[in-house]
KOLKE-266733 format. One line per field, with one value per residue: residue number from 0; x, y, z of N, C-alpha, C in turn. Coordinates in pm, 1 decimal. Example, Ala and Ser with C-alpha at 12.3 -4.5 7.8 and 13.67 -1.06 7.14 Angstrom:
2
seq: (0;1)
n_X: (1319.0;1285.0)
n_Y: (-569.0;-225.0)
n_Z: (780.0;708.0)
ca_X: (1230.0;1367.0)
ca_Y: (-450.0;-106.0)
ca_Z: (780.0;714.0)
c_X: (1320.0;1290.0)
c_Y: (-330.0;3.0)
c_Z: (780.0;787.0)
REM end
This chain:
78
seq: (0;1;2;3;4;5;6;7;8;9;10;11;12;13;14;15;16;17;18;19;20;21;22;23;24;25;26;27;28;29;30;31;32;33;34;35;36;37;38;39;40;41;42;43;44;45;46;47;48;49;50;51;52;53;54;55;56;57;58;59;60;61;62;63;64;65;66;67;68;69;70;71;72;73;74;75;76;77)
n_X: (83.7;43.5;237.8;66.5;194.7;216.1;212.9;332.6;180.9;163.4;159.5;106.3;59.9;-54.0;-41.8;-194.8;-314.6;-564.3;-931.4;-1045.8;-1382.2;-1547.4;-1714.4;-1548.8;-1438.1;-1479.1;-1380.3;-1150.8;-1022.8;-1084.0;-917.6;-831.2;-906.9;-777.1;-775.4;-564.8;-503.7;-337.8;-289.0;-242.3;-189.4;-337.5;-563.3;-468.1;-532.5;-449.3;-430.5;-474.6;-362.3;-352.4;-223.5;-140.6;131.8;1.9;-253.6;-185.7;-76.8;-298.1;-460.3;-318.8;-311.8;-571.0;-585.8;-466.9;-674.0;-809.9;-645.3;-499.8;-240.0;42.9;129.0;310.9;428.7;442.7;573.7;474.2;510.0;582.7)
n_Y: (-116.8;260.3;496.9;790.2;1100.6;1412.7;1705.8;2002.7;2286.3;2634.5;3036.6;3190.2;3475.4;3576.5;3764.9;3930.1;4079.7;4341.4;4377.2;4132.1;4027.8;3986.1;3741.1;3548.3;3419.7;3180.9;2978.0;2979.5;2869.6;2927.9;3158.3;3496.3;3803.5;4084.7;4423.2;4646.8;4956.6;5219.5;5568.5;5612.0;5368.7;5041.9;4801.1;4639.4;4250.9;4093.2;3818.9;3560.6;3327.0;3025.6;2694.2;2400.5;2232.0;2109.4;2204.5;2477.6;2431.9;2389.3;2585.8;2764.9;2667.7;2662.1;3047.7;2989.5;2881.5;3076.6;3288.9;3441.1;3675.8;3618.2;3851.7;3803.3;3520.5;3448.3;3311.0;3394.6;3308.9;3024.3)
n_Z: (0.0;-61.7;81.9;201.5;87.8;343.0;403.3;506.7;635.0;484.2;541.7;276.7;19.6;-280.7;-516.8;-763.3;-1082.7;-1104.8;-1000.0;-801.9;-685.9;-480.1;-451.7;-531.5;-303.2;-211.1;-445.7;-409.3;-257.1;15.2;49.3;221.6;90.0;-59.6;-221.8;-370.1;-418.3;-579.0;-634.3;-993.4;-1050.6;-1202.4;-1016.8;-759.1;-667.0;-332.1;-230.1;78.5;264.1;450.7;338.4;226.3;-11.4;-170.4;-247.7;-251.6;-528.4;-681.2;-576.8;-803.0;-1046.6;-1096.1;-1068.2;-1327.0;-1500.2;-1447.6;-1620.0;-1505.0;-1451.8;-1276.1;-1000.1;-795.4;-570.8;-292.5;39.9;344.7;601.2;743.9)
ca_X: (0.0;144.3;223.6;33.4;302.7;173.0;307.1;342.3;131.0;231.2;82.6;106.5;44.8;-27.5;-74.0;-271.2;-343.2;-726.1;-987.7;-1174.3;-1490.2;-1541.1;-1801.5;-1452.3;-1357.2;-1491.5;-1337.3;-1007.4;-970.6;-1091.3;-808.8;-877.8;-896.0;-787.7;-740.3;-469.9;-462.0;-227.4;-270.2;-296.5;-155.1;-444.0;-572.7;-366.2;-573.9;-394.2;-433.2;-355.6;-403.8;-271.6;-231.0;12.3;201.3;-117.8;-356.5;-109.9;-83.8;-433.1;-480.2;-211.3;-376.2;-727.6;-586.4;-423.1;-716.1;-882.1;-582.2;-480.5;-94.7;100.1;260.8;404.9;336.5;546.3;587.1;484.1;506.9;637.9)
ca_Y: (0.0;336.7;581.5;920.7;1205.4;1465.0;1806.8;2092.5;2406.2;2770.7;3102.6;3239.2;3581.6;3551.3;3881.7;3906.9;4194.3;4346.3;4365.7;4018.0;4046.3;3867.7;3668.4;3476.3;3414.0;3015.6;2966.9;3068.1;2785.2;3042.3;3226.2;3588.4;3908.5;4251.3;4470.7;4793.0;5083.5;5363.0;5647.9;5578.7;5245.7;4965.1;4798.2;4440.2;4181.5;4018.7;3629.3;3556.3;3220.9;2892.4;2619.6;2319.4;2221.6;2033.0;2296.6;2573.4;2426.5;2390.7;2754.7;2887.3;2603.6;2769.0;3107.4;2991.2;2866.4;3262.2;3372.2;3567.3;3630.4;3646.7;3907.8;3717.6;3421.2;3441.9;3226.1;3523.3;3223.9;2904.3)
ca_Z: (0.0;-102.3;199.2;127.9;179.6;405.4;363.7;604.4;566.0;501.1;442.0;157.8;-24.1;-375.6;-570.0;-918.9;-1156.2;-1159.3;-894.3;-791.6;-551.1;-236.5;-502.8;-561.6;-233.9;-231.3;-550.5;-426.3;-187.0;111.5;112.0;241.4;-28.4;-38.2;-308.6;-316.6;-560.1;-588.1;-718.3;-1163.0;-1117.6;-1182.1;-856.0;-715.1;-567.0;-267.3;-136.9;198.3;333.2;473.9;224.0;194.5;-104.3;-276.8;-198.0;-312.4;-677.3;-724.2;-643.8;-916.2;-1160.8;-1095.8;-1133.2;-1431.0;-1573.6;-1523.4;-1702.4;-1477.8;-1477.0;-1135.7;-1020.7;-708.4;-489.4;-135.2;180.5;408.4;734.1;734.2)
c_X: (89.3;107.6;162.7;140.2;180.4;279.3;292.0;282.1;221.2;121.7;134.9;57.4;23.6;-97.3;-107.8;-341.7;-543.6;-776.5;-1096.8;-1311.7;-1501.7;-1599.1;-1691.9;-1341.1;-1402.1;-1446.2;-1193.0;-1003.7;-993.5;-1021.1;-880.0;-851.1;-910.0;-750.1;-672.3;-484.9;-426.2;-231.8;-354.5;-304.3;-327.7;-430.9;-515.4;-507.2;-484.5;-420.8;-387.3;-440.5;-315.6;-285.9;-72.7;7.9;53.7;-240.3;-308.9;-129.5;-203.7;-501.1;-442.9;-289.5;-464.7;-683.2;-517.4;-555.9;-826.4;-810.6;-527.6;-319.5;-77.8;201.8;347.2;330.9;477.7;489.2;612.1;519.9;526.1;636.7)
c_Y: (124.5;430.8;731.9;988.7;1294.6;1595.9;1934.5;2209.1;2536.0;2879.4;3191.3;3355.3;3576.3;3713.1;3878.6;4078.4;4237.1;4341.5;4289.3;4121.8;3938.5;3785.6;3516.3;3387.7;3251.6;2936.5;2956.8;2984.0;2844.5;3108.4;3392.5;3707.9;4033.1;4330.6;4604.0;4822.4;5189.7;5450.6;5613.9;5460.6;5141.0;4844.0;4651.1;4358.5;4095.4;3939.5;3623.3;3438.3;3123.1;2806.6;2529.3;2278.6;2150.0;2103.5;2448.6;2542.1;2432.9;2503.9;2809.5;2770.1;2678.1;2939.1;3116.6;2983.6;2988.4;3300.5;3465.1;3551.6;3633.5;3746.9;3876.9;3626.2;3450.9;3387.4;3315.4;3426.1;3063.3;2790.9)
c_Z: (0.0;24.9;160.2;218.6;236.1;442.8;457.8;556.4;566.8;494.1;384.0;80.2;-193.1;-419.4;-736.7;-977.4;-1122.0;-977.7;-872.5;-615.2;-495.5;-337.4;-553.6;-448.2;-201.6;-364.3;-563.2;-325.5;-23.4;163.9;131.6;80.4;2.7;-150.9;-279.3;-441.1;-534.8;-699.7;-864.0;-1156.0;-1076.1;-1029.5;-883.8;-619.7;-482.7;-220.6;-61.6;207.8;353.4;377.1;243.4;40.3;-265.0;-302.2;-317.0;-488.8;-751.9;-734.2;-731.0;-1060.4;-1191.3;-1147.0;-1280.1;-1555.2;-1593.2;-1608.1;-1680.3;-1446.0;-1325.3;-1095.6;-905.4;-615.2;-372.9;-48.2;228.0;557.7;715.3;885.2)
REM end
């Protein structure tokens, strides 16, 4: 029988172009959502949440499959 690995959580910050609504926030694995805008520049949505390694990929799949680019993912806690 094969041993399932079991992977240690983190959390995580992931930052994405554009401004989602909360209407996205079960979609998004329930990570929390905040959006920043400065000034001209167009607004950032920010991801915060815990997530281990199997969890994590499945989020950046999903926003892959919006299309939405990344403009960073960070291990804010480990």
């Amino acid at each position: 029988m094969a041993k399932e690995a079991s992977y240690p959580t983190a959390t995580y910050q992931i930052q994405v172009p554009g401004e989602l609504d909360e209407s996205w926030s079960d979609w998004l694995a329930g990570m929390t959502m905040a959006v920043e805008s400065e000034g001209e520049d167009p607004p950032v949505t920010i991801l915060t949440g815990k997530l281990d390694q199997a969890a994590l990929h499945g989020l950046l799949r999903r926003l892959y499959s919006l299309g939405l680019p990344l403009i960073s993912v960070n291990c804010i806690e480990g």
